[in-house]
C-alpha positions in Angstrom: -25.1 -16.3 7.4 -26.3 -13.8 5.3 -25.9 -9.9 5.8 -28.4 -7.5 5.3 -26.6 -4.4 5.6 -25.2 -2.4 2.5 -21.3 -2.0 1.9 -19.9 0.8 2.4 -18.0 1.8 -0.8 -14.0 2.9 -1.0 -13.1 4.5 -4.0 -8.8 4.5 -5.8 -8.5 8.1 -7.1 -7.3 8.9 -10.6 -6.7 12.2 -9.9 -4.6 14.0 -6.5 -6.5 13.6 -4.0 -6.6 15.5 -0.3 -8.3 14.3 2.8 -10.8 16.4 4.1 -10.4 16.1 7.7 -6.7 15.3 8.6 -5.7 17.9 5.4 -2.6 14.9 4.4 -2.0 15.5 0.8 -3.2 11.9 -0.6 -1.5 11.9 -4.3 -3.1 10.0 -7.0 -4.5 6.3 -6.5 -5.4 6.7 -3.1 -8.1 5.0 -1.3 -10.7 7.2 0.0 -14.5 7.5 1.0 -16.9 10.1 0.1 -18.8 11.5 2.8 -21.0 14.6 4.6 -22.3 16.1 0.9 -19.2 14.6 -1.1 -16.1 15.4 1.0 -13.1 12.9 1.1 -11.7 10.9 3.7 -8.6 8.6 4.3 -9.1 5.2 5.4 -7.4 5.9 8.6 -9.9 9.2 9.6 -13.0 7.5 8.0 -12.0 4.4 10.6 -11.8 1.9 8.0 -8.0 1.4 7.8 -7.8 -1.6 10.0 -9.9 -3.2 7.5 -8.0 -6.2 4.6 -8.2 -6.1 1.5 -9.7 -9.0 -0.5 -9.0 -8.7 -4.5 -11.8 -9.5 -7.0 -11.5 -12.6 -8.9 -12.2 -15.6 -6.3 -15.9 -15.4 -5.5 -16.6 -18.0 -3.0 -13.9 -15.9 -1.0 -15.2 -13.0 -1.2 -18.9 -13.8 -0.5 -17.7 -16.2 2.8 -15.4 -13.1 3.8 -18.4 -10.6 3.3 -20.3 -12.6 5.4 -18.3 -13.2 8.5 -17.0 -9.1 8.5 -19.5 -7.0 10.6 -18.0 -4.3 8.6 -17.0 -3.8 4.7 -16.5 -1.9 2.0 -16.7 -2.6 -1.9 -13.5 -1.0 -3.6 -14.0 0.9 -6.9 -12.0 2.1 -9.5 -12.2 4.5 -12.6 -12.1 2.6 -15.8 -10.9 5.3 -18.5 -11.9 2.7 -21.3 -15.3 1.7 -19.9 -16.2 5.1 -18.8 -17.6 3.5 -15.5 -16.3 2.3 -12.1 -15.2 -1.2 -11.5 -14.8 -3.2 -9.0 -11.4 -4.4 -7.8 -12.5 -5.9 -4.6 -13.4 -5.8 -0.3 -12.1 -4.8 2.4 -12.9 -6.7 5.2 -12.0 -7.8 8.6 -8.8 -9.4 9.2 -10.7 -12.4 11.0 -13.4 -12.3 8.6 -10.5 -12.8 5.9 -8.9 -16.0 7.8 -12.2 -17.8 8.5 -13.3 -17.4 4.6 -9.5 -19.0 4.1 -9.8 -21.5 6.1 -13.3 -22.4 4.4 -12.1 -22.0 1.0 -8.7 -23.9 1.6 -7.3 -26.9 3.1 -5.4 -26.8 6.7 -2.5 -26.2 4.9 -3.3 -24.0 2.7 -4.6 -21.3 4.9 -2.1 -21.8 6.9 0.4 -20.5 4.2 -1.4 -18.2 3.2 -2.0 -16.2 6.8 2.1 -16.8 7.1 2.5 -14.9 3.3 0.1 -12.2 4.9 2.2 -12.0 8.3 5.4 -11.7 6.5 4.0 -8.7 4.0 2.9 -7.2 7.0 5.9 -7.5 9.2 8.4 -5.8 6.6 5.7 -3.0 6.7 7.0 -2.4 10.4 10.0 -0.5 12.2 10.3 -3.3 14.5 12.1 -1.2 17.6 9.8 1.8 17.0 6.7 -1.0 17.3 8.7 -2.7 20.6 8.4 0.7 22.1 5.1 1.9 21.3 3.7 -1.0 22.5 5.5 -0.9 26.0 4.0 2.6 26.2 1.0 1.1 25.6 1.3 -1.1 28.4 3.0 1.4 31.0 0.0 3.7 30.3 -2.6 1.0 30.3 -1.4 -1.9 32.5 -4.9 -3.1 33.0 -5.2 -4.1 29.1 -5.5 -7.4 28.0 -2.4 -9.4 27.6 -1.1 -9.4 24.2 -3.1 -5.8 23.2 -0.3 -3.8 23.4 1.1 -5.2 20.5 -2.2 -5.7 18.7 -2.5 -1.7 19.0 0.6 -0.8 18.5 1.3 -2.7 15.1 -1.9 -1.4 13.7 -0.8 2.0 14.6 2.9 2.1 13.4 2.2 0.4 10.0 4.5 2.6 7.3 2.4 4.5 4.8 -0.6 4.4 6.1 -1.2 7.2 7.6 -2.4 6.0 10.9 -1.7 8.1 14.1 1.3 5.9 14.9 3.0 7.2 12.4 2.4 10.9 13.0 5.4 13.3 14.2 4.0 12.8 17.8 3.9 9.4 18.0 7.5 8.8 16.9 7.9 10.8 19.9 5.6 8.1 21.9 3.8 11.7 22.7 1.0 10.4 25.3 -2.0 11.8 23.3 -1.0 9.6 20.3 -0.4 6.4 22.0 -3.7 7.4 23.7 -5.8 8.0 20.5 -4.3 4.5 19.1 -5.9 2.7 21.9 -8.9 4.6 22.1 -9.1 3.5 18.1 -8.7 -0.2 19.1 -11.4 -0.1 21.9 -13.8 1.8 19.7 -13.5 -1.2 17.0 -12.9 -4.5 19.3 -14.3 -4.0 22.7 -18.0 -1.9 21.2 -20.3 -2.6 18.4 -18.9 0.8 16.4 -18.5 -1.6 13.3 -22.1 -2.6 13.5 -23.4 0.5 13.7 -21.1 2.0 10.9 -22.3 -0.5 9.2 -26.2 -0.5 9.6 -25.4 2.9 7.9 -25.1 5.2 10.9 -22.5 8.1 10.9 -19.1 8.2 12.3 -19.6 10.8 14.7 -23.1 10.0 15.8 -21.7 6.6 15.9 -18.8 7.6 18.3 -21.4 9.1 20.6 -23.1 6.5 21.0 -20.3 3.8 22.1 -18.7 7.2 23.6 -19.4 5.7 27.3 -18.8 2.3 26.7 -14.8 3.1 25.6 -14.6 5.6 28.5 -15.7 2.2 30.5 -13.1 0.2 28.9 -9.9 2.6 29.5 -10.9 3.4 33.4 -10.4 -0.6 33.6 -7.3 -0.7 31.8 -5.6 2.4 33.6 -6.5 0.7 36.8 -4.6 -2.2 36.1 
């Protein structure tokens, strides 16, 4: 089905770049969104960095991807030569991403390719630093979901990123980062955040207003 709400629009940097909230030095060719009168975020502080990235070049993959992703974002670079931006693809919704596969591809096919995405994301990950995240996760949350503990904990403790998993604290399992990783994933899979992030609302009136529903969600899972 169509969408009929805008992109947002993530731009690689040609020059060193520095987020604007967090203050992490981002170096050149980071990925970043302009915001609030032209400051920079991160993907990870602009709440975009559990987003996929589709590369330009296959269309009906894109446009089936865009489709099924509540949220996205059009990726831009800096073209020297051209003196313009260009596009060099989406970021999208890791679901979104394996249902435009399966569409584009046979069985087979898209089966491959989601194990080729596991495997580049599995070397991304200390795998006894992601064992124990997540059983913090689950000694702090026991009311979760089965199977969310990991789900939080890999998207947290991916290298490089610069997601709160892989701050100083959490290497620590420091309780207010394991709690800021789950609040993250509640905010994204258990509220409609993404929709209204993407109808063009901003992050922190956003976070207001699904502010109650994630308070909901973690009385539940503390409870057990």
């Amino acid at each position: 089905m169509p969408r009929d709400t805008p992109d947002l629009t993530v731009f690689i940097t040609s020059r060193d770049a520095t987020c604007d909230e967090c203050g992490e030095v981002l170096g050149r060719g980071a990925w970043i969104i302009l915001a609030d009168g032209g400051r920079a975020f991160c993907l990870a502080c602009a709440d975009l960095d559990h987003l996929v990235f589709v590369q330009a070049g296959d269309a009906a993959l894109t446009r089936r991807s865009r489709a099924h992703s509540t949220l996205s974002a059009v990726v831009l670079r800096w073209s020297r030569a051209r003196k313009r931006y260009e596009r060099q693809g989406l970021l999208v919704e890791a679901a979104a991403l394996d249902r435009a596969e399966a569409q584009c591809l046979s069985d087979a096919d898209a089966r491959a390719r989601r194990r080729e995405r596991d495997v580049e994301r599995r070397a991304e990950l200390d795998r006894d630093y992601l064992r124990s995240f997540a059983d913090r996760v689950r000694e702090t949350f026991p009311g979760a979901p089965k199977g969310r503990e990991h789900d939080i904990a890999e998207h947290a403790c991916r290298k490089y990123s610069g997601r709160v998993g892989r701050s100083a604290a959490a290497k620590a399992l420091d309780a207010e980062a394991v709690h800021l990783a789950v609040v993250a994933h509640v905010r994204h899979q258990e509220t409609d955040y993404d929709a209204l992030l993407a109808s063009g609302l901003g992050r922190h009136e956003a976070r207001e207003r699904v502010a109650a529903g994630v308070d909901d969600v973690l009385r539940r899972w503390r409870a057990g």
